[in-house]
DRENROFI-885767 format. One record per residue (C-alpha): residue number from 0; residue in three letters; x, y, z. Coordinates in pm, 1 decimal, m for minus. Layout:
BEGIN
REC  num  residuo        xx        yy        zz
REC  NUM      ALA         X         Y         Z
...
This chain:
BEGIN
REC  num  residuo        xx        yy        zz
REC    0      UNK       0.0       0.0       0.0
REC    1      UNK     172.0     345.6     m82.2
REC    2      UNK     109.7     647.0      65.3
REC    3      UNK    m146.1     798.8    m121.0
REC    4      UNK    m386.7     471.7     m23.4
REC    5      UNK    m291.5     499.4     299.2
REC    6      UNK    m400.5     871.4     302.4
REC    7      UNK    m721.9     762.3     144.0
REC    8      UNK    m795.2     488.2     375.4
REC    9      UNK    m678.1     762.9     696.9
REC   10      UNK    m961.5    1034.8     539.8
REC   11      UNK   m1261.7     737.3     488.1
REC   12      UNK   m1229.6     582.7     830.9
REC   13      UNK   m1162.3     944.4    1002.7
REC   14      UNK   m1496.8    1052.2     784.1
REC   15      UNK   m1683.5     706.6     928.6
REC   16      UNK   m1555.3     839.1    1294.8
REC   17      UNK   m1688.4    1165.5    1261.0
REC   18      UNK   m2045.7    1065.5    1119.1
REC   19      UNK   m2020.6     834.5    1419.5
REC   20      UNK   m1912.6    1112.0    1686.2
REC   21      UNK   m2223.6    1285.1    1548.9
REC   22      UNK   m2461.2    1001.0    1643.7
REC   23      UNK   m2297.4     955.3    1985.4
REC   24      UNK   m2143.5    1243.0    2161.2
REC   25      UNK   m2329.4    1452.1    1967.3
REC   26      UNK   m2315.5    1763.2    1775.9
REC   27      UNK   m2112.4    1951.7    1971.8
REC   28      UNK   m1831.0    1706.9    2023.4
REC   29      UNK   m1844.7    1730.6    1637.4
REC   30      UNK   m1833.8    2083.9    1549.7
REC   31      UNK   m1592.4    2156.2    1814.5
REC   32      UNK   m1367.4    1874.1    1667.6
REC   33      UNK   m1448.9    2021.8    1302.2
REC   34      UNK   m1407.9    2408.2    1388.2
REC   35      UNK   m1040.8    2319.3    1552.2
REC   36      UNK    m930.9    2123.7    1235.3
REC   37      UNK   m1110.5    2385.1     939.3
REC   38      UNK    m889.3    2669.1    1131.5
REC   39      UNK    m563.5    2441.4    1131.9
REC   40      UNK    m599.6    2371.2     743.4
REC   41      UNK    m688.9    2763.6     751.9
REC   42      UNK    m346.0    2856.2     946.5
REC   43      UNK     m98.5    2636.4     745.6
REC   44      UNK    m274.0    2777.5     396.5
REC   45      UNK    m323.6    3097.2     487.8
REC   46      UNK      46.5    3141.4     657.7
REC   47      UNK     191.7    3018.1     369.6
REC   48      UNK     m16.6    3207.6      96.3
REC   49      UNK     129.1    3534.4     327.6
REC   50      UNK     467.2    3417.6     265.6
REC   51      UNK     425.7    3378.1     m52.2
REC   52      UNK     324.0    3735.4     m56.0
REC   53      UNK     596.7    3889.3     151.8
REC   54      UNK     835.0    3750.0    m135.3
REC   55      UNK     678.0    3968.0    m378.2
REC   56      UNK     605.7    4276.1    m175.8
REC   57      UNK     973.4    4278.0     m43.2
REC   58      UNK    1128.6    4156.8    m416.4
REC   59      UNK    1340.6    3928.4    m211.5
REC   60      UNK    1559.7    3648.7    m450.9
REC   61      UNK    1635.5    3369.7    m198.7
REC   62      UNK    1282.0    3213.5    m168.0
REC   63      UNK    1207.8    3207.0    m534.0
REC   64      UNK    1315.6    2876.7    m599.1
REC   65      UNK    1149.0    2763.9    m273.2
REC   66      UNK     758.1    2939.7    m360.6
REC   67      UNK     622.9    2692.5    m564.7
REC   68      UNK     645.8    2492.1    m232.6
REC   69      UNK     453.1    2749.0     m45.0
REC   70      UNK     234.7    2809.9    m306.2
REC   71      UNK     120.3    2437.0    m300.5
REC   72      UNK     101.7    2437.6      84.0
REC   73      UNK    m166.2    2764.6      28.4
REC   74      UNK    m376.4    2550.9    m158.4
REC   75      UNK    m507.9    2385.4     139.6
REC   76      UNK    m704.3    2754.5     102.2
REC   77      UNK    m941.7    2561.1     m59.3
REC   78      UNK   m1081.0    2266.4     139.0
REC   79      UNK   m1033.7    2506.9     433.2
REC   80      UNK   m1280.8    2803.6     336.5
REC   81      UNK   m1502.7    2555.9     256.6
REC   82      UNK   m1491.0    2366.8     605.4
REC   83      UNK   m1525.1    2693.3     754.3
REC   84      UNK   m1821.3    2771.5     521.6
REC   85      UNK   m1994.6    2364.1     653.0
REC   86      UNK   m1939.7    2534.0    1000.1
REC   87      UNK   m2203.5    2790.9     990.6
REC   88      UNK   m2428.6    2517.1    1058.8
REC   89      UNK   m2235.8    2467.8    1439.7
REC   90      UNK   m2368.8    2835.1    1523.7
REC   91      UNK   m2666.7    2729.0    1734.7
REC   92      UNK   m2495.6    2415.5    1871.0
REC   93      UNK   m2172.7    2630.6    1991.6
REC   94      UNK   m2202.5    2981.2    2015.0
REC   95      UNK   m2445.2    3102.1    2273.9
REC   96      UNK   m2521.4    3440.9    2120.0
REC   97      UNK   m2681.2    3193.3    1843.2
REC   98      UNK   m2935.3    3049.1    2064.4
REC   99      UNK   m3301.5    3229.2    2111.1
REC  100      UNK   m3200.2    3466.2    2447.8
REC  101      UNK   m2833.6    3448.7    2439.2
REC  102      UNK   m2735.2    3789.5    2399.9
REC  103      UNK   m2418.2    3872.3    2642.4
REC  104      UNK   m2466.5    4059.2    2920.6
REC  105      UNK   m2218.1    4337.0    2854.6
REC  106      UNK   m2296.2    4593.3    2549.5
REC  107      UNK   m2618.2    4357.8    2439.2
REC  108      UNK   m2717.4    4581.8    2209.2
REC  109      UNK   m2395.1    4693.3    2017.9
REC  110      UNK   m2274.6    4270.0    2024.5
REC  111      UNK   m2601.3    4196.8    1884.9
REC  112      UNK   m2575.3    4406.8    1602.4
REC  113      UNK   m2238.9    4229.0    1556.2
REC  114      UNK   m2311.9    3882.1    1653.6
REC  115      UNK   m2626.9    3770.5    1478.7
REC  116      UNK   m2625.5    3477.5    1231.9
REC  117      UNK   m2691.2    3687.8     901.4
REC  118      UNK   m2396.5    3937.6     957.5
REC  119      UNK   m2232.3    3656.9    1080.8
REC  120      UNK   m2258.7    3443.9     786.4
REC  121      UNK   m2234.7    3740.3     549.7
REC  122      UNK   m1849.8    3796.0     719.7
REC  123      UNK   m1723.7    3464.9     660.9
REC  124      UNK   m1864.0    3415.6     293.8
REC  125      UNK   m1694.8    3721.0     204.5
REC  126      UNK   m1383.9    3641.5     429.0
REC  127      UNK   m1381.6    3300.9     211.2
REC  128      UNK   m1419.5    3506.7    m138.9
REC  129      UNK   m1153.3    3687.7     m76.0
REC  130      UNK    m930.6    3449.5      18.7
REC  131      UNK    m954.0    3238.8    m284.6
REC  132      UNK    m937.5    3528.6    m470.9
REC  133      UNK    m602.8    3626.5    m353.6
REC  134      UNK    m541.1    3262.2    m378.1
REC  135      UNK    m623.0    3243.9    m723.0
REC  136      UNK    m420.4    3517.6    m874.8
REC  137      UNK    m105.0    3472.1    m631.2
REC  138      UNK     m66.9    3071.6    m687.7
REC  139      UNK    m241.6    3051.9   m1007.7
REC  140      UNK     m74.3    3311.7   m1157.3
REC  141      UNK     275.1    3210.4   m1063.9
REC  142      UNK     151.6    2824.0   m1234.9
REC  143      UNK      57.3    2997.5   m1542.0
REC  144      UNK     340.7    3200.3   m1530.4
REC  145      UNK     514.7    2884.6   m1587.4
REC  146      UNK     371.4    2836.4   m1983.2
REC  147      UNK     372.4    3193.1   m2057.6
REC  148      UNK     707.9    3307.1   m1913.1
REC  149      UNK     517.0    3655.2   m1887.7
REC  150      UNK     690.6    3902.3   m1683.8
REC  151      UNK     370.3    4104.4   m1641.8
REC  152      UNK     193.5    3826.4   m1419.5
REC  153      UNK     550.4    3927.6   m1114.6
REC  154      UNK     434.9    4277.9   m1154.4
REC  155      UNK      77.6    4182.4   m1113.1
REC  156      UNK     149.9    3955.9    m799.8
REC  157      UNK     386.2    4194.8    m621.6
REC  158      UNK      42.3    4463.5    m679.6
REC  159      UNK    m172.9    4147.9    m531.5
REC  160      UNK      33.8    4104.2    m285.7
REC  161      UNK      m7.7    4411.8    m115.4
REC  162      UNK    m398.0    4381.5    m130.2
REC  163      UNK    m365.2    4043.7      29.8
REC  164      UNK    m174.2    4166.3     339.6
REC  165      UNK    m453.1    4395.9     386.2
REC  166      UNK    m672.5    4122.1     328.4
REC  167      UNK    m558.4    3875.6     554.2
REC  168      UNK    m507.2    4148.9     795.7
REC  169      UNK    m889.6    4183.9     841.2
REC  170      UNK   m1022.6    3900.0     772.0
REC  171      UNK    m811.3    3713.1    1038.8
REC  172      UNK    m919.4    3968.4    1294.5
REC  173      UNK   m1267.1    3909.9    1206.8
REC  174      UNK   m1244.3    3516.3    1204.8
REC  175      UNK   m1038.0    3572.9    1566.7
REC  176      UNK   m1315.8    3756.7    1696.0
REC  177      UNK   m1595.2    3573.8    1545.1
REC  178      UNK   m1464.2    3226.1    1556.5
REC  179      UNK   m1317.4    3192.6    1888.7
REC  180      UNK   m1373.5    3493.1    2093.4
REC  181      UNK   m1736.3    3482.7    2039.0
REC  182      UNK   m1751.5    3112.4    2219.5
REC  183      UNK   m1719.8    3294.4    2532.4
REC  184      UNK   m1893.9    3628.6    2442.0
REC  185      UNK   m1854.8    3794.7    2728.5
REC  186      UNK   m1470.2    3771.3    2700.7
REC  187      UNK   m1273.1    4036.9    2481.7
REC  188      UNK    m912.6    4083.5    2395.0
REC  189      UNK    m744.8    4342.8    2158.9
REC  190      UNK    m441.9    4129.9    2096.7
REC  191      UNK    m644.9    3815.1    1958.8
REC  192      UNK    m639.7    3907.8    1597.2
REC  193      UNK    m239.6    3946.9    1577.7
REC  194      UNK    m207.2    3672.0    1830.5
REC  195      UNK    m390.7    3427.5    1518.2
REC  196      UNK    m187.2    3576.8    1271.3
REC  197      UNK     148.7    3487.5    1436.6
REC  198      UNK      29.0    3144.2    1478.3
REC  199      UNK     m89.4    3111.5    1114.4
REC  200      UNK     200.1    3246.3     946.7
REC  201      UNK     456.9    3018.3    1158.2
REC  202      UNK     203.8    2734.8    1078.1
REC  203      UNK     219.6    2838.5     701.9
REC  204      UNK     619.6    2866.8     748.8
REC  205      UNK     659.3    2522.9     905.3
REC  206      UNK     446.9    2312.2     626.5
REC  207      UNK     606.7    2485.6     364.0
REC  208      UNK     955.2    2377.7     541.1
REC  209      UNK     811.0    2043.3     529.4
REC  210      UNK     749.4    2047.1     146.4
REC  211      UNK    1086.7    2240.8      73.7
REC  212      UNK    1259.0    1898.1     305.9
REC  213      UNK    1031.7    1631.3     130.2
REC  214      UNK    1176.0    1735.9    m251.6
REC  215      UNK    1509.6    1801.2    m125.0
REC  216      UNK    1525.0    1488.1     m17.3
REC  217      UNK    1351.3    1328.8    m334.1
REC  218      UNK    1636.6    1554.1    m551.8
REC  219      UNK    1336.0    1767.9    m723.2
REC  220      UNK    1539.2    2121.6    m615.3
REC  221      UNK    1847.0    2088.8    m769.1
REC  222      UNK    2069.2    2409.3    m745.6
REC  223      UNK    1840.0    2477.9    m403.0
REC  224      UNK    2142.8    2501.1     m92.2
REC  225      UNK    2227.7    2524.6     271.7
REC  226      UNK    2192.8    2923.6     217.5
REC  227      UNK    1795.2    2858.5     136.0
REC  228      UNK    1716.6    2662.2     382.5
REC  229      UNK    1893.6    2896.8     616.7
REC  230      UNK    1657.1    3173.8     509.9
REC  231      UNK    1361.6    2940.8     588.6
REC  232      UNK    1498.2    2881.4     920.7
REC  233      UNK    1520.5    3228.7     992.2
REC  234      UNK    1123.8    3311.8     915.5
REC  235      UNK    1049.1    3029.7    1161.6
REC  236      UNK    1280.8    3073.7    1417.9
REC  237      UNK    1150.1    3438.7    1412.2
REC  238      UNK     822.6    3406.7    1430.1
REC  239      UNK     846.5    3169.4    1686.8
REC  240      UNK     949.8    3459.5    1903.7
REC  241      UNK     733.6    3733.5    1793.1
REC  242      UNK     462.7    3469.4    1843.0
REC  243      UNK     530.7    3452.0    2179.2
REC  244      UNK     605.3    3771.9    2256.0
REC  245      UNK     211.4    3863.1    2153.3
REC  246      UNK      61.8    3598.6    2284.8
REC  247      UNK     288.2    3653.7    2662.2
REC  248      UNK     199.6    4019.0    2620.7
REC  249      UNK    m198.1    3925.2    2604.1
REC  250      UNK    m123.9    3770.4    2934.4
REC  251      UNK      86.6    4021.5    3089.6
REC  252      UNK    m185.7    4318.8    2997.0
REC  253      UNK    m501.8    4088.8    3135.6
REC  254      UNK    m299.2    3999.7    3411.4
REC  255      UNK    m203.1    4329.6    3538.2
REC  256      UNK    m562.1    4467.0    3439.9
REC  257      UNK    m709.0    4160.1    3644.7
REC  258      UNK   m1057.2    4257.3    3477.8
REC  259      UNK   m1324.0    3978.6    3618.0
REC  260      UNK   m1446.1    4008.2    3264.7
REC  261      UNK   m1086.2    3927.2    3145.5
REC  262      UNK    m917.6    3729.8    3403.5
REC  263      UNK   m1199.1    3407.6    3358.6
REC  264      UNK   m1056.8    3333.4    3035.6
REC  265      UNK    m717.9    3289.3    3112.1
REC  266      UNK    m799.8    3143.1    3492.0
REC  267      UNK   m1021.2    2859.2    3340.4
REC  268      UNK    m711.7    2768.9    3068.2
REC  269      UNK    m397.2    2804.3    3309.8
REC  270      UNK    m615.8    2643.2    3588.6
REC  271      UNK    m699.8    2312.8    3719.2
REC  272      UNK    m743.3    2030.6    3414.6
REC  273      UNK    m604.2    2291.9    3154.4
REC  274      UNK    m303.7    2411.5    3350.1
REC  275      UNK     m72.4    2066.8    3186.3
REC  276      UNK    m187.7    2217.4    2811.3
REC  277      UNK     m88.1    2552.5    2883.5
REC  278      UNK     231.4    2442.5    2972.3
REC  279      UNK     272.7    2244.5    2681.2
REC  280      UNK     208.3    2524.6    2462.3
REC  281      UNK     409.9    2703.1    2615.4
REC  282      UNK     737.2    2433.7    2566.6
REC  283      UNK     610.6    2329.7    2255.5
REC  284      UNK     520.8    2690.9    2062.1
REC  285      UNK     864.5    2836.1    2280.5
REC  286      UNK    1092.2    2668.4    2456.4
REC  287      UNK    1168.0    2375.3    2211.7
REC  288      UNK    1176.7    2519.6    1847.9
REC  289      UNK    1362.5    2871.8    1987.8
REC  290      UNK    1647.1    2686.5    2164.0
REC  291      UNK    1641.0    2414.6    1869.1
REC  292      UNK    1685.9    2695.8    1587.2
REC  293      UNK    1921.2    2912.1    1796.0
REC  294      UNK    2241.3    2808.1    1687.8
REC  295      UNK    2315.9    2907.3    1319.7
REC  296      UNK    2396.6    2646.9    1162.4
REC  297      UNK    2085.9    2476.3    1335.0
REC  298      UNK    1874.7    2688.6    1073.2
REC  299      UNK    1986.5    2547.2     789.9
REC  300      UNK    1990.2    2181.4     885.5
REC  301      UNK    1751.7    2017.4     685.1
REC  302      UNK    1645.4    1749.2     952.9
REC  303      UNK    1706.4    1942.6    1236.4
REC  304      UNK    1411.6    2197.0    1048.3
REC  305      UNK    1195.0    1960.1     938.1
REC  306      UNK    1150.6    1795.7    1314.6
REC  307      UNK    1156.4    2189.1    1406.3
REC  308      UNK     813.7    2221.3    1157.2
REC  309      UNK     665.9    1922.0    1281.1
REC  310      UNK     671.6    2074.1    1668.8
REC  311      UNK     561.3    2388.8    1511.5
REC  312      UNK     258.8    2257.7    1384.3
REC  313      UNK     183.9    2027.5    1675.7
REC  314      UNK     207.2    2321.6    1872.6
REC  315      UNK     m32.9    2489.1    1642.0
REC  316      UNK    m292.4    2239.1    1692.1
REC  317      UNK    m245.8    2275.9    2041.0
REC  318      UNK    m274.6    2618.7    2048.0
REC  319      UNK    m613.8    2607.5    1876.3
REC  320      UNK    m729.7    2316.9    2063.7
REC  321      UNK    m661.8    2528.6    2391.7
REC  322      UNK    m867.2    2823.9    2256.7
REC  323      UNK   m1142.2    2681.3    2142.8
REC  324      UNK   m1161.6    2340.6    2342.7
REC  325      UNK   m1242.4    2468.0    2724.2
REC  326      UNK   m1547.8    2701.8    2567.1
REC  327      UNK   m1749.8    2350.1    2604.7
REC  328      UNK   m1544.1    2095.1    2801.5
REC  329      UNK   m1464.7    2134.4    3185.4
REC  330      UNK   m1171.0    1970.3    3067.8
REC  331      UNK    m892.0    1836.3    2819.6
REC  332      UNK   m1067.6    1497.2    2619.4
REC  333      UNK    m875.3    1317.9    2366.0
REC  334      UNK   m1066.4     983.0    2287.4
REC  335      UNK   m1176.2     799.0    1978.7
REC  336      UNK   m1401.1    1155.0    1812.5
REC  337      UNK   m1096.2    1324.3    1810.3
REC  338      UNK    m862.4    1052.3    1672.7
REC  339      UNK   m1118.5    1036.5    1392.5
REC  340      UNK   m1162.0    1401.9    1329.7
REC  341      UNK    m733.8    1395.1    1317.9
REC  342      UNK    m754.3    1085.0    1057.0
REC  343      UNK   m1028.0    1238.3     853.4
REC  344      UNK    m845.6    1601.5     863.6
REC  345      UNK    m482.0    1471.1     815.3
REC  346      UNK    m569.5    1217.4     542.7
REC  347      UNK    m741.0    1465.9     332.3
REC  348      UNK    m470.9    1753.2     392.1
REC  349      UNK    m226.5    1478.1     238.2
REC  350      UNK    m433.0    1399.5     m61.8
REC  351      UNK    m490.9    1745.9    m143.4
REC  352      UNK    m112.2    1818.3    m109.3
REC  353      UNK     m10.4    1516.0    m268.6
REC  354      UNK    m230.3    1630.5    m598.0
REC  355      UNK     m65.1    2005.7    m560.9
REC  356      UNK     290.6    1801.6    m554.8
REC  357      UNK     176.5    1626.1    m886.7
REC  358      UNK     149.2    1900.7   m1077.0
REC  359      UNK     299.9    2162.1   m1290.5
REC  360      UNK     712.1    2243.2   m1179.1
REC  361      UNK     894.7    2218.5    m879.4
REC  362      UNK     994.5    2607.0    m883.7
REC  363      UNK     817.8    2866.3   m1059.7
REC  364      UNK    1028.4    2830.2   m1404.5
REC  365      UNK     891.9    3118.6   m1539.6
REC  366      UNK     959.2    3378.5   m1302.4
REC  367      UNK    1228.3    3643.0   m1432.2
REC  368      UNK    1375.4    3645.7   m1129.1
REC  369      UNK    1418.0    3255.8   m1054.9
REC  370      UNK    1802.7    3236.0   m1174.5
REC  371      UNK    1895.5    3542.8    m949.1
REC  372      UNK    1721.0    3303.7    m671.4
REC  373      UNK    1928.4    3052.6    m747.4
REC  374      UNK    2256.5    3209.1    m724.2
REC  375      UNK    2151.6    3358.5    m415.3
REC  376      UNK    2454.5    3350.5    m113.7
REC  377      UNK    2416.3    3507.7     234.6
């Protein structure tokens, strides 16, 4: 059995699992599970569709032979917006504001005006439009780029590319605040929209690390060299920092505030059954990929980054499954729903990625700028 069937076979019997959590734990233990995958798939696309953008705001040479593998990891774009789209349909099941006489108590007027299923929905559809736009004419138009070998479609990205940042700007904010802060209404935070974009571009860093390793390895890079992968290193080892310098100075501010209708949040997460995951975050987003990517030459070790990525996106997970998670459960559950949500998730991420990796070239061949890439030395 190769990989591809054993992807297949991972997605079917995670897809059975799921249809079965439905039936037995019920619909919440479902669309909890399926809101905390759609915004992983989200991150890792998302994060790398952003990178893929910073390359041609900036003009920067080094990562053009690496984008193509970026630009394949932003396809997960796809399947994502439209999980994210399915999960309208947990709205009365999770969020309370949803439910006939769940206003929150504080500002009920102004929230409701914000958080009613209409302008809800309306949000997210366009959220998801626009990312596929932006989607559409970044990746697809560095694919076509490929038979054309027009220079026009560089200047037309690096113009995109600017629009997107913008984009992803808001629309993160608004899927921070919509998504996951309005599980607990009554909680607020001004650092939550930043706090998911950290997150998703070091997710969107770390898969694309994991694509760049996977056709090193397979020989499908050639001229691609230790000063690359250094480069790559750098992004991740740097946003693991600024990723937890937001997300410690969310803490610090609440802390120091010690608002009651602040200080719940963070007292039912760092408390009690969820006090273990915080601190695994906390190793596992920090401690472990900063010290393991400190050293210089540790950056542009190809296995010493790929285990680096894998962490990363563990962490991710984590991360999400801590924010959204404790909005329903008393406490931290990992049984058979959630194995099958990760089998259905996983095994379609790899199919989908698998069918990116199939087709058209390994580097964007007809970018003008590809040979200056390639010659690239730090």
């Amino acid at each position: 059995m190769n990989k591809r069937d054993i992807a297949a076979a991972a997605a079917i019997l995670g897809a059975f699992g799921a249809g079965a959590c439905y039936l037995g734990p019920g619909p919440e233990r479902f669309w909890i599970n399926w809101l905390v995958w759609t915004l992983m798939l989200l991150s890792a696309g998302l994060g790398a569709l952003f990178l893929t953008g910073v390359e041609h705001l900036s003009g920067a040479r080094w990562s053009v032979p690496l984008r193509r593998c970026a630009e394949r990891v932003s396809d997960l774009v796809v399947p994502g917006s439209a999980a994210l789209l399915a999960a309208l349909l947990s709205l009365p099941v999770l969020y309370p504001w949803a439910r006939p006489g769940g206003a929150p108590r504080l500002a009920p007027e102004l929230r409701a005006a914000w958080l009613n299923v209409p302008f809800f929905s309306l949000r997210t559809a366009v959220c998801a439009g626009l990312w596929l736009l932006c989607w559409r004419i970044l990746a697809g138009g560095s694919r076509r780029q490929d038979r054309s070998r027009d220079p026009a479609l560089t200047l037309r990205a690096r113009r995109w590319a600017a629009v997107y940042m913008a984009v992803l700007g808001f629309s993160l904010l608004f899927v921070a605040y919509d998504w996951i802060v309005s599980l607990e209404p009554e909680w607020y935070s001004d650092v939550i929209g930043v706090y998911l974009f950290a997150g998703a571009f070091l997710s969107g860093v770390a898969a694309s690390s994991l694509v760049v390793a996977r056709l090193l390895r397979a020989g499908r890079l050639p001229g691609v060299r230790f000063d690359h992968v250094y480069s790559l290193g750098a992004w991740l080892f740097a946003f693991t920092v600024f990723w937890s310098y937001i997300a410690f100075a969310q803490y610090l501010l609440m802390w120091y505030a010690n608002l009651p209708e602040e200080v719940f949040w963070y007292k039912q997460r760092t408390q009690g059954p969820w006090q273990a995951a915080a601190l695994a975050l906390a190793a596992l987003h920090f401690l472990i990929p900063f010290f393991a990517l400190l050293p210089v030459d540790a950056k542009g070790d190809l296995p010493g980054l790929r285990r680096c990525a894998l962490i990363v996106l563990a962490a991710q997970f984590l991360d999400l499954y801590w924010l959204i998670f404790p909005a329903v459960c008393p406490r931290p559950v990992f049984s058979w729903p959630e194995a099958c949500f990760a089998l259905l998730f996983m095994g379609a991420a790899a199919l989908w990625l698998r069918r990116s990796l199939g087709r058209d070239a390994d580097m964007p061949v007809g970018d003008p700028f590809l040979k200056d890439g390639l010659e690239f030395r730090l």
